[in-house]
Every structure is written in structure tokens, then in C-alpha cells.
SEFI-182200 format. One record per residue (C-alpha): x, y, z. Coordinates in steps of 0.5 Angstrom, whole numbers, plus 500, padded with zeros to 3 digits. Each point is the difference from the previous one (the first is absolute). Example, Ala and Ser with C-alpha at 12.3 -4.5 7.8 and 13.67 -1.06 7.14 Angstrom:
525491516 502507498 
//
This chain:
684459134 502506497 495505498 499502492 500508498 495499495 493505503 494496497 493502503 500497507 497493501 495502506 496495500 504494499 504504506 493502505 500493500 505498503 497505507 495498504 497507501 501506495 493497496 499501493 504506495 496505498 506505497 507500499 503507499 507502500 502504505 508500500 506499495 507498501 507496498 499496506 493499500 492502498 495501504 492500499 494502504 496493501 493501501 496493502 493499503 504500508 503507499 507503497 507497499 506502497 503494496 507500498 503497494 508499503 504502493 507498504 502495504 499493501 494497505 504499505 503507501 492503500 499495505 505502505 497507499 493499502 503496506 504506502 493505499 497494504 504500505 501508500 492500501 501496505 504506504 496506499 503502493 495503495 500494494 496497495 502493500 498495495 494496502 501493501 497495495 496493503 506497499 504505504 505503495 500506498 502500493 496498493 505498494 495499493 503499494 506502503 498507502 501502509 493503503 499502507 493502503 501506505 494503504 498507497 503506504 496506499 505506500 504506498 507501498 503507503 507503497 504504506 497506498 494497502 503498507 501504505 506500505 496495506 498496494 507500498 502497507 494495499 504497494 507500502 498496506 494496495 507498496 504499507 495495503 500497492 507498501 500497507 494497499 504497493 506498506 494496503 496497495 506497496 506496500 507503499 502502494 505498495 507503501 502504495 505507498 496505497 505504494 499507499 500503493 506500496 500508497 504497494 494495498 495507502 505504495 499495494 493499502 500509499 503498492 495496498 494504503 503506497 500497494 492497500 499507503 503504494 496495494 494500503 494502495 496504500 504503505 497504507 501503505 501494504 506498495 503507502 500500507 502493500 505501495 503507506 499495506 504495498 506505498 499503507 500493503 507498497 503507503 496498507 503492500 508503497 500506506 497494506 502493497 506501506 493499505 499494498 497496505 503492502 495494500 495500504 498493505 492498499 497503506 493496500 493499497 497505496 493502497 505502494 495505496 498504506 497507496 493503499 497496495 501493505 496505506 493500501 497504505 493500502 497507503 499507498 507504499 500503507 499493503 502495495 503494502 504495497 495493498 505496496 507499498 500497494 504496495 505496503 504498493 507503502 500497508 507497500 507502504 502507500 503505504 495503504 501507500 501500494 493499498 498504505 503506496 498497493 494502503 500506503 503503494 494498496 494502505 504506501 503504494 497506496 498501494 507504499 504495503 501503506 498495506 495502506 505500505 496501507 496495497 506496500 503501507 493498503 500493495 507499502 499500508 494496500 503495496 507500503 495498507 497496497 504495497 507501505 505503495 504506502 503506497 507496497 496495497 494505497 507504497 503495496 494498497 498508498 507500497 499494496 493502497 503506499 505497495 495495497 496504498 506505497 501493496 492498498 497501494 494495500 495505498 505502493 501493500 493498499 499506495 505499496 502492500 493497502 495506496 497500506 497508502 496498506 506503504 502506496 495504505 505499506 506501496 499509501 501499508 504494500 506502496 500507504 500497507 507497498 502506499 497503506 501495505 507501498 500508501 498499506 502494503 503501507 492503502 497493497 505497504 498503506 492499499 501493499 506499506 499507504 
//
């Protein structure tokens, strides 16, 4: 059964009832806000839980998600599996809406700023064991080629932001630096579109949204452990590897768009222990971020198309770092492959 987008105060107590032992509500508050999900601090008379109010997916794509974490629990991985209702499901449908009950994990997010080259490793390794416990918990995924960006989509899709960019009113300074790194994108994509990369093969399971946010860690700074891996949306089939740079890209870049490549160097060792993928195979995936990034504009899209800002705040970095990684190319290479 699909699940509607429309976001109406949860129905608690209809839902708490459905539980043998959350107890009764005493407060709901929001604590999160996303396109694939909302979230809310659920207070009851038995403790705190975070109630998830599913906006994508169907109930059985939700389902094969909890049955993930539950098995990844099963194996050591710091998860938060949804809890189980008297009749053993783990998925509320009311009034057409998806909702999940999880555990409340006290914790802390922690940008690469924050972590120190041991808690590099510690999380290079942490996704490493996500994707060969992936391996082990899930059945094999469907075969599929993954395309790479086509430029000559990239430079219509430049006209059209340019053109948003250059309407815009009341016009900012947002506006103009969009409206200088959109022109330098289409010089960058015409002087490389030769290094554009082949299809690629889905490699396995993966988180599929592996960043700071979707981390929590309990413990002070200095000894600060990972508690929770959250939210599952985006589990599907995927080169590996490739999430693993995602991610580190995101951890690990500056405010300047430059990214921290010691930290870097000791993420990617311990991931490539950690999950068996070697040096050719950590390259291609380098080289193919590299070009999808080069052709993304997600957070000008959602300005410009969607009138949604929430993203504008990343925008400064993010466009600088395509600039930068493009520079210096060969050291991200070696940092990740070396």
C-alpha cells in the first residue's frame, strides 16, 4: 500500500496502541524535516521514542528496511531497528499515511572537522563493515548498468539554471555566485567532457545516504563513539565505492571547498580493509563521482525549480569543491586509491 505525502499532526495514540509497551503519549515534538521522511520526539509514559512518519515508498519497501537493520543489529552494527508491534510487523499504515516506531538514541552529529584522524579510520571501517554486512544479510540484488551523466543534458540543464538565476528578484548575492558558478561549469564540462566515465555495474547493497546527519555519536568529543546509523530510505543496489566517496566527500570538505585529504587518506584505508575493495575499484569510483558531481546541480535545482532554500547554505562549498577536486585531481586520487 502506497503512503500519501499529505503531513497532518501524527495520530499517536491510535498508532501507541498498536504496541505492547511504549505506554501512553505525553508529548509528540518534531525534531527533523525532510522530502523522504519526518520525524518527531515521542514522549510516553515508558520512556522517549522517535516516531517516523515515512513521506516515500510503499510499506513493503519500509519493511524490507527494518528487516535490514534488524539483521544488521543481529551482527553488531550500531542501528535502531524499528519496534516490533503485538502482531510482529513493523510498519502503521492510518489513513493511508506509513509510520514506524524506533528506539530513541541519545546522540550527537559530528562533521569532519570534528573527527580526528583515528575517528577517520573508525568510520571508514564502520562503512566498510556496513557494506559486507549488507552482503550478508541481503538477497542479491537486481542487475542493472548504472549510466553516467550525459554533458550535453548538463549544458541545457546550465541554460535553463542560468536563465532562473539571471530573473531572480529580489536579486542576492546567492543569485550571483550561482549565476558565476554555473558559467564556469560549462567552461569546466567543455575543456573535460573527453573523461567522461563508461556504465558502471551495481556492486551491492548500500546505506545510500551515508553523511553526518544520518550519524549519531554518544560520548564526549574526544571519545566519542558511533550509537546509531540512521535512516534507511535510500538502501538499494549500488556501486559500493562509490558511496563510500559520497561520503567522505561530504564528511571531509571545507568550508573553502577544498577537502581534508589526511582525514581522507585514513577513511579510505580502513574502508578498503574494511570491505575488500582494492585500489582500481576505489579509482573508477573517484573518477566517477568526480564527474557526477561536475554535472549535479540538486541544490540550485531545489532554489530555482522547487522554491525551496534549506539547501542554499551548502551551495558555497559544494560548487567550490567541483572546481577544486577538478585542480587537484591526481592528489584526491591518490588519497582515496594511493
Amino acid at each position: 500500500m502506497p503512503c500519501s505525502s499529505v503531513d497532518p499532526a501524527p495520530p499517536v495514540s491510535a498508532l501507541l496502541r498498536r504496541y505492547e509497551t511504549p505506554g501512553e503519549p505525553l508529548a509528540c515534538e518534531p525534531v527533523t524535516q525532510g522530502l523522504l521522511n519526518r520525524g518527531y520526539r515521542l514522549a510516553t509514559t515508558r520512556g522517549a521514542f522517535f516516531l517516523k512518519h515515512h513521506l516515500d515508498g510503499d510499506r513493503e519497501a519500509i519493511a524490507r528496511q527494518h528487516r535490514a537493520t534488524q539483521r544488521l543489529e543481529h551482527l553488531g552494527l550500531p542501528v535502531a531497528p524499528a519496534l516490533e508491534r503485538r502482531d510482529g510487523d513493523t510498519v502503521t499504515v492510518i489513513g493511508g499515511r506509513c509510520y514506524a516506531l524506533h528506539p530513541w538514541v541519545d546522540g550527537m552529529h559530528r562533521d569532519g572537522a570534528q573527527l580526528t584522524a583515528p575517528d577517520s579510520r573508525r568510520l571508514g571501517g564502520l562503512l566498510g563493515l556496513v557494506h559486507t554486512c549488507l552482503e550478508r544479510v541481503m538477497e542479491p540484488g537486481p542487475r542493472q548498468r548504472y549510466e553516467s551523466a550525459d554533458p550535453a543534458d548538463t549544458h541545457a540543464a546550465i541554460d535553463e539554471l542560468l536563465a532562473l538565476a539571471r530573473g531572480h528578484r529580489p536579486r542576492d548575492a546567492f543569485d550571483e555566485l550561482a549565476e558565476h558558478r554555473l558559467t564556469e561549469r560549462r567552461r569546466l564540462l567543455r575543456a573535460h567532457a573527453h573523461r567522461r566515465p563508461p556504465a558502471a555495474d551495481a556492486g551491492g547493497w548500500v546505506h545510500g545516504d551515508f553523511h553526518p546527519l544520518n550519524l549519531l555519536y554518544r560520548g564526549d568529543r574526544r571519545g566519542a563513539e558511533p550509537a546509531a546509523i540512521v535512516d534507511w530510505d535510500r538502501l538499494g543496489v549500488q556501486p559500493r565505492a562509490e558511496e563510500a566517496v559520497r561520503a567522505a566527500v561530504i564528511f571531509f570538505v571545507r568550508p573553502g571547498g577544498e577537502l581534508d585529504l589526511p582525514k581522507v587518506r585514513a577513511y579510505a584505508r580502513a574502508y578498503r580493509t574494511a570491505a575488500g575493495v582494492g585500489r582500481d575499484e576505489m579509482a573508477a569510483a573517484v573518477h566517477r563521482v568526480w564527474w557526477e558531481r561536475l554535472n549535479d546541480f540538486w541544490i540550485l535545482r531545489w532554489r530555482y525549480q522547487l522554491h525551496d532554500r534549506r539547501a542554499d547554505p551548502q551551495f558555497p562549498a559544494a560548487s567550490a569543491l567541483v572546481v577544486w577536486w577538478t585542480r587537484e585531481y591526481e592528489a584526491v586520487r591518490q588519497a582515496f586509491a594511493g
